[in-house]
C-alpha positions as CSV (number, residue, x, y, z in Angstrom):
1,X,-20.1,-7.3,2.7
2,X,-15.9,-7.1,3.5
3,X,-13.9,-6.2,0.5
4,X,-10.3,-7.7,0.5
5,X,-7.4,-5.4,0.2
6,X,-4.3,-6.3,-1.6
7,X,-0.9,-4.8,-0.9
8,X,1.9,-4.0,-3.1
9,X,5.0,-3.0,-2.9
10,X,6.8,-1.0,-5.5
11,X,10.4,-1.3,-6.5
12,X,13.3,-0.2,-4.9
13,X,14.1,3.8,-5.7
14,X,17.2,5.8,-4.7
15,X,14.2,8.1,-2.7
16,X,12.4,4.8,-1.3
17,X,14.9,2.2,-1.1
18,X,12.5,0.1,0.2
19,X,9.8,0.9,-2.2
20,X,6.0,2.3,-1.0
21,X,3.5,0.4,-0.2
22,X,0.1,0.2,-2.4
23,X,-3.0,-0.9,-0.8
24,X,-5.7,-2.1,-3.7
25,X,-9.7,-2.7,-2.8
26,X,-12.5,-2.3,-4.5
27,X,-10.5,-1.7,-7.9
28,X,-8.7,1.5,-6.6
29,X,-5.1,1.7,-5.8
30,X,-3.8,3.8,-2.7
31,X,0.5,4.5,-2.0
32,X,0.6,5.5,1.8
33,X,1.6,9.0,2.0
34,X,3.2,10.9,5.3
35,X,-0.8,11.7,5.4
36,X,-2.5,8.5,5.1
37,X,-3.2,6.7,2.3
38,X,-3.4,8.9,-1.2
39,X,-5.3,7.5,-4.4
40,X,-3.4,7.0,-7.5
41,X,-5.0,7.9,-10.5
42,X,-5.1,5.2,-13.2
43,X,-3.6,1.3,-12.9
44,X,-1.2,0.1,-10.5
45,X,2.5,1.3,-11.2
46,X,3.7,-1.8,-13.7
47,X,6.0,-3.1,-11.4
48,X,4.6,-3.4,-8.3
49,X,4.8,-7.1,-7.1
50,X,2.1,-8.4,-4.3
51,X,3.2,-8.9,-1.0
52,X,1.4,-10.5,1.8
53,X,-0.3,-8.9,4.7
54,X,2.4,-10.0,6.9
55,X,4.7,-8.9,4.8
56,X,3.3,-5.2,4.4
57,X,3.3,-5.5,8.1
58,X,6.8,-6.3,7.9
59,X,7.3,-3.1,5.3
60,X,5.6,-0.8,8.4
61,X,7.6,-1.8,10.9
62,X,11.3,-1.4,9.2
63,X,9.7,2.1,7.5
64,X,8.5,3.1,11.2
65,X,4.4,3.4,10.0
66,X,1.8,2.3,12.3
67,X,0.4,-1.0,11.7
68,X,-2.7,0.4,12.2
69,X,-3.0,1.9,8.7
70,X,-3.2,-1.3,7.2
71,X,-6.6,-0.8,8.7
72,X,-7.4,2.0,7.2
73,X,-6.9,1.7,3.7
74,X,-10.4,3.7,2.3
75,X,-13.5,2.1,0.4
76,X,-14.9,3.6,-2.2
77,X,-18.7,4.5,-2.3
C-alpha cells in the first residue's frame, strides 16, 4: 500500500526567509535538514500552511535541494 506525503512549509524566519519544508506521512512530521530529512518530535509547528507538491518542488529549486528528496521522505515501520 502507498502512503501520501503532505508538505508544508513553515513561515518566513530572519534564518529561513523562505521557511523549511515539512514532509508529513504516515502521521510523522519530517523538516529537511542539510542531512536529509530529520523527524520532529511532537505535532506539526502551528503555523505551517500546506503547499502542493509542485509547490515544494518549487521551494527545492529556489533553496537549491534536489528534487529528488521529495522522494525520499521516510516511512515509518
Amino acid at each position: 500500500m502507498t502512503t501520501m506525503t503532505r508538505f508544508l512549509r513553515t513561515e518566513q524566519t530572519m534564518a529561513f526567509p523562505h521557511g523549511r519544508l515539512i514532509a508529513s506521512r504516515d502521521g510523522s512530521n519530517y523538516v529537511l535538514a542539510p542531512d536529509g530529512w530529520d523527524r520532529l518530535a511532537g505535532s506539526r509547528p502551528r503555523h505551517a500552511m500546506l503547499v502542493s507538491r509542485e509547490d515544494a518542488e518549487d521551494w527545492c529549486e529556489r533553496e537549491g535541494w534536489d528534487l529528488h528528496l521529495l522522494d525520499e521522505v521516510p516511512a515509518t515501520s
